[in-house]
N, C-alpha and C positions, 0 to 999 in steps of 0.2 A: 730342252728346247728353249731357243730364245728367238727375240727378233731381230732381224738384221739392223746392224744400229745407222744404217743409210738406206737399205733399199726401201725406206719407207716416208723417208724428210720428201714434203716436197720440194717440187721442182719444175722448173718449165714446164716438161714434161714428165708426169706424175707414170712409174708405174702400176699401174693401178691392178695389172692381173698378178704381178709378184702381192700387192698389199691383200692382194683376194686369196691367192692360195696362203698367205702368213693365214688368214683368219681362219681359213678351212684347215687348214694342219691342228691347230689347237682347240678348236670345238669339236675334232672327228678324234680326238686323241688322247687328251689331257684328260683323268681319269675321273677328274669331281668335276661336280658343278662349279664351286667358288673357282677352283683353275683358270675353269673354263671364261668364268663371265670376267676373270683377270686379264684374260689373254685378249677378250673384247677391250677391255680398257687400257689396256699395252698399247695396243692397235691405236687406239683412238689419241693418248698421248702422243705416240710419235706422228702424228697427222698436225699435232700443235693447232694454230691459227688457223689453219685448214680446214679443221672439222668438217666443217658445215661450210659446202655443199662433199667432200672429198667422200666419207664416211658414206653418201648416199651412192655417189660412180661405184666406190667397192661391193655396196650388199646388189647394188642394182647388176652388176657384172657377173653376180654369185646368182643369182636368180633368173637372169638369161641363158646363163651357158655353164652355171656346177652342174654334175649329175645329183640324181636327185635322191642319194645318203649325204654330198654334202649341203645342199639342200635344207633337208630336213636337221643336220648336226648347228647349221647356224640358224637356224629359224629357232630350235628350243635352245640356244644360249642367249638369243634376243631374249625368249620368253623369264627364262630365268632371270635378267638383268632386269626387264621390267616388274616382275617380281620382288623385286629388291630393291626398285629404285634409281637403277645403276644404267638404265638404257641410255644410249648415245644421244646428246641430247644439245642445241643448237639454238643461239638466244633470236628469235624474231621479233619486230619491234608489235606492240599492242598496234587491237584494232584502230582506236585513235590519231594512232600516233602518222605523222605528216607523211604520206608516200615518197616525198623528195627527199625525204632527210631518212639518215637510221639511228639520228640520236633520240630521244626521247625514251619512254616506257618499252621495257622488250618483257616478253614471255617463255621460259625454256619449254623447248618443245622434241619430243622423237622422233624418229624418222619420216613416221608417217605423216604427220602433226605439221613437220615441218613444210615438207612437200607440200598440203593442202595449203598452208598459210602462202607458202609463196606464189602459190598459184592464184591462191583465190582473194589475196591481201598483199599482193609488192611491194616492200619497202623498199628500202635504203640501196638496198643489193640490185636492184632492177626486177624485172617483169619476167617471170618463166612461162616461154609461149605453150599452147595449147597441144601442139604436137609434143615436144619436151616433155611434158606432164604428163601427160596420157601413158609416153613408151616408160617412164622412169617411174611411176605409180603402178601399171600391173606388172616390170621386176620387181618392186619391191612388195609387193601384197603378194604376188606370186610367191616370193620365197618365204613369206611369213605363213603363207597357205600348207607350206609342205610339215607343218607341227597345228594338228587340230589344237593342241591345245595352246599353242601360241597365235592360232586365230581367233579361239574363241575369249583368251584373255586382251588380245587388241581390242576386237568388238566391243568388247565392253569399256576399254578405257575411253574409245571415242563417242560412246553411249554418253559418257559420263560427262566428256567435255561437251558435248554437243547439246546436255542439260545444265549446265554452269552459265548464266546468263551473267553471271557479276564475277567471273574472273577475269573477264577485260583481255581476254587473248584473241577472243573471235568476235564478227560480226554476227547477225541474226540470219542473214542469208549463208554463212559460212556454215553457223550450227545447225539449219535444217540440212544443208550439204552432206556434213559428216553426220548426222542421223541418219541419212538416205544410204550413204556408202557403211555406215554397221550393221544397219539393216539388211541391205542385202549381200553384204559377205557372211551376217551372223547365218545365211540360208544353209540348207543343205546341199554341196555340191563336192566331189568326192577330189574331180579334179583341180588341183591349183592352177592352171592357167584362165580355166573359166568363171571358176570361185572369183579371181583377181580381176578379170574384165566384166562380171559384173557388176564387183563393186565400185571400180572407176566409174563405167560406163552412170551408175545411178548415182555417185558424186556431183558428175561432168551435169548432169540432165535436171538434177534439184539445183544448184547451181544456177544454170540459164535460166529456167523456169521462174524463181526468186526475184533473180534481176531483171526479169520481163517484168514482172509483178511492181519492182520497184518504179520503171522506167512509166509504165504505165499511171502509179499513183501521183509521181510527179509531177508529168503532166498535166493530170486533172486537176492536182490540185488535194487531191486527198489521199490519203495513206492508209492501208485495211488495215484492222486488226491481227496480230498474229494469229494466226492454224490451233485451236485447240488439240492439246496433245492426248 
């Protein structure tokens, strides 16, 4: 198997269901793991400059409309690759860094990772509105839903970031965000479509809540304490 050495440069117009089914052919197919998490990164090379945001329209595509063996085939080669290190990964500028510019401090971040930051932190690249985020966050946690064990190794990596206060990738309203949203994806819920809107849904809602908080302290003049954990 190889990949097509054009149908995947992009282009004007990108096709994006040809780069979806290259992914699903070699994570439904290729016999090992390392193959597998190669053919991820095959993928990801001929996307070049592209990456990010390209990488997120393919697994989001895979996860609206694969059935759900290819589904579950790229959800544990995701998990594999984050296992390893190797997951697709997209540089966003730190939370300091000037909204108008995307020079400055950036952070490599995952799929997920990535989505959140741009939602809830826009750099350089522009503003991902609210609608955009919402349908392109439960494909993608949808298809990460369909490998427990590649949800429950997410959950914990955004556990992790979302307890990291001095790696400078996220804000403080961002980290209570991604706590709220591994929390309740880490829940028990059998289905991936639902598993995945509640975890948005409790992103979307620590989020606001947060920035009310903040909007409020402004105001007055005073600023609470962080939320004992």
């Amino acid at each position: 198997m190889s990949i097509p050495p054009q149908g995947l440069a992009p282009r004007p117009e990108p096709d994006w269901s040809g780069a979806a089914e290259v992914l699903i052919e070699g994570c439904a197919h290729l016999p090992t793991a390392e193959e597998r998490v190669r053919w991820l990164e095959r993928l990801c090379l001929s996307l070049g400059d592209a990456l990010y945001p390209a990488i997120l329209q393919v697994l989001c595509l895979i996860g609206e409309h694969g059935d759900a063996a290819a589904q579950t085939a790229v959800a544990n080669t995701l998990m594999l690759a984050l296992q390893t290190g190797r997951i697709p990964s997209g540089r966003h500028a730190a939370w300091g860094t000037t909204l108008t510019s995307s020079a400055g401090p950036t952070r490599t971040m995952g799929p997920i990772e990535y989505l959140c930051a741009w939602y809830a932190q826009p750099d350089g690249r522009g503003t991902l509105g609210a609608v955009a985020f919402d349908r392109t966050a439960r494909s993608l946690l949808c298809l990460v839903s369909h490998s427990a064990q590649a949800r429950r190794l997410y959950c914990a990596k955004l556990s992790n970031d979302a307890d990291d206060p001095m790696g400078g990738a996220w804000t403080r309203s961002s980290r209570q965000a991604l706590r709220a949203m591994a929390q309740a994806w880490a829940e028990p819920e059998a289905n991936p479509q639902r598993a995945a809107a509640h975890a948005v849904d409790a992103f979307l809602l620590a989020l606001k809540k947060t920035e009310s908080q903040h909007t409020i302290a402004a105001s007055t003049g005073w600023i609470p304490p962080p939320p004992l954990r």
